[in-house]
C-alpha positions in Angstrom: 14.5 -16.7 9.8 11.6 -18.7 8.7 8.2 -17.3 6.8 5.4 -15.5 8.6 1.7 -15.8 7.7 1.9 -12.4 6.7 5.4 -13.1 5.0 2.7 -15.5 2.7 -0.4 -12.8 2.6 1.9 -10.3 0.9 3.4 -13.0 -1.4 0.0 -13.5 -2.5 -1.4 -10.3 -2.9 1.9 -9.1 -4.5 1.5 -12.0 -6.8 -2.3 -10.6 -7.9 -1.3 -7.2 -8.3 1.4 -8.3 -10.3 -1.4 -9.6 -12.9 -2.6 -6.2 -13.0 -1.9 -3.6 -15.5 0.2 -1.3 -13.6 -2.2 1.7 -14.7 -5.4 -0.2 -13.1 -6.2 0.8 -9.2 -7.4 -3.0 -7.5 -9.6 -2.5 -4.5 -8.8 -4.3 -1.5 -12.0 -6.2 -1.9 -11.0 -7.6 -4.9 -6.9 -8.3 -3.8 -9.1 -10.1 -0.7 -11.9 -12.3 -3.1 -9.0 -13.4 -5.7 -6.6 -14.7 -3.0 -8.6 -15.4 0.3 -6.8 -13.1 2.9 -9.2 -11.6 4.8 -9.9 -7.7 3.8 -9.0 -6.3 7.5 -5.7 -8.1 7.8 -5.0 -7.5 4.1 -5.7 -3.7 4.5 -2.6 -3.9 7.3 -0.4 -5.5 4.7 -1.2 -3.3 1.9 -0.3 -0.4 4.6 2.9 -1.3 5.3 3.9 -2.1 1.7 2.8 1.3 1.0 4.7 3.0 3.5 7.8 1.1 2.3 7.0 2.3 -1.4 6.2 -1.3 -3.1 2.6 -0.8 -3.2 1.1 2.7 -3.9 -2.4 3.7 -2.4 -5.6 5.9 -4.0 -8.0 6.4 -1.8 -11.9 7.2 -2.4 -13.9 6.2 -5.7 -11.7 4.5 -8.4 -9.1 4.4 -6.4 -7.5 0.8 -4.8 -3.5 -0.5 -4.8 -1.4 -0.9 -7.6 2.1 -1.8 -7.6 4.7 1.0 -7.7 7.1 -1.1 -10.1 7.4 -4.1 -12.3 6.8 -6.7 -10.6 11.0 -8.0 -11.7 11.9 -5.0 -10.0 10.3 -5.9 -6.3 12.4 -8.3 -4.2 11.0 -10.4 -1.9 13.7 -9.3 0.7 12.2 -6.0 0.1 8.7 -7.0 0.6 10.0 -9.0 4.0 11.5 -6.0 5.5 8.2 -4.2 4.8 5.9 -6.5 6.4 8.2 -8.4 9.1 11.2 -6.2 9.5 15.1 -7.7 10.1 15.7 -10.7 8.1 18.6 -11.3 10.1 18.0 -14.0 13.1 19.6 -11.9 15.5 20.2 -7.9 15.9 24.0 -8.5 16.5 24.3 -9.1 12.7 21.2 -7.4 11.1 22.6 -5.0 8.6 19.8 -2.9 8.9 18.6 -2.8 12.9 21.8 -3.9 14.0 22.1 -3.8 17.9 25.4 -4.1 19.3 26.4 -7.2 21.9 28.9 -7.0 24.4 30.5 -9.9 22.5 30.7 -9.1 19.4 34.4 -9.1 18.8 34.9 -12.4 20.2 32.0 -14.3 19.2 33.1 -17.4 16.9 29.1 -18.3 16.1 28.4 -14.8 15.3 31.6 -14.5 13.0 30.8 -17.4 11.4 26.9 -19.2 11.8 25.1 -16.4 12.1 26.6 -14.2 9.6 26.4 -16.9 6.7 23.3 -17.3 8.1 22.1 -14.2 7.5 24.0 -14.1 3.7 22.6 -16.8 3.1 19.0 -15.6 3.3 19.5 -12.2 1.9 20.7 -13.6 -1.2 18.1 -15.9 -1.8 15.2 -13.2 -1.3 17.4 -10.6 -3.2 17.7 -13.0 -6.5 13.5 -13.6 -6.3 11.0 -11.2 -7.1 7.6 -10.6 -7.4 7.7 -11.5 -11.0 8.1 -14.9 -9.4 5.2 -14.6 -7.4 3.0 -13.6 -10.4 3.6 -17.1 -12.2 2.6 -19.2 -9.8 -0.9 -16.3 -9.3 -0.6 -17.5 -13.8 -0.7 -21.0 -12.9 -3.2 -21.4 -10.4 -1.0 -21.6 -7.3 -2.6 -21.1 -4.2 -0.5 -19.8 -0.9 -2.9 -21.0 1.0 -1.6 -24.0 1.8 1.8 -23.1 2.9 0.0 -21.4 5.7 -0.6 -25.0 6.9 3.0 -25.4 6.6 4.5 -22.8 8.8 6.8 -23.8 11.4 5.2 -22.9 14.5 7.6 -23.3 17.5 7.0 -25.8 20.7 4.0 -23.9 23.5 
């Protein structure tokens, strides 16, 4: 598993909202101006964290995102398997989308690699929250330059 740009868009606009009285509706305009994702792309985001219940969506005047918990109570894994789906590497082991192989029973790197793998992961995004997120918005911290550090693989 390795972060998404999108993974990093919904970090950051989590992180915003997160600022935000829970009370206060944020227009995408202004989730888009404080942390530079571009408003169409954002919009997609801000969908699909709605439809998973993190974010929660009022539409017409006055109305904008706001996020449907305290921020402590959003996990990132939660906010990964909105916007990206499986965190497991491979469907054989996902807990969630699992898809069976042929070789399941027999398969020493799935018994062991992967599955740890996959545990390994979980756990960390399960311990982390939002609440994280909204520090760094706190102390400045922009995303924006991890998105020069994704791993992109070999064309």
């Amino acid at each position: 598993m390795r972060l998404s740009a999108t993974d990093v868009y919904a970090f950051q606009a989590l992180g915003y909202l997160g600022t935000q009285d829970l009370t206060r509706w944020v227009s995408s305009e202004e989730i888009s101006d404080a942390t530079g994702v571009h408003r169409p792309y954002l919009v997609r985001i801000l969908a699909a964290l709605s439809h998973k219940g993190i974010v929660k969506s009022k539409k017409g005047i006055g109305g904008g995102y706001a996020l449907s918990r305290r921020p402590a109570l959003i996990s990132l894994c939660e906010v990964v398997r909105a916007v990206d789906g499986p965190v497991a590497p491979l469907s054989c082991i996902s807990l969630n989308w699992h898809e069976p192989c042929v070789e399941e029973g027999r398969c020493h790197a799935r018994a062991s690699v992967y599955t740890r793998m996959r545990d390994a992961m979980l756990a960390v995004l399960q311990e982390f929250s939002v609440e994280d997120l909204v520090t760094d918005v706190r102390q400045g911290v922009s995303y924006g330059h991890c998105l020069g550090h994704l791993l992109k693989p070999n064309a």
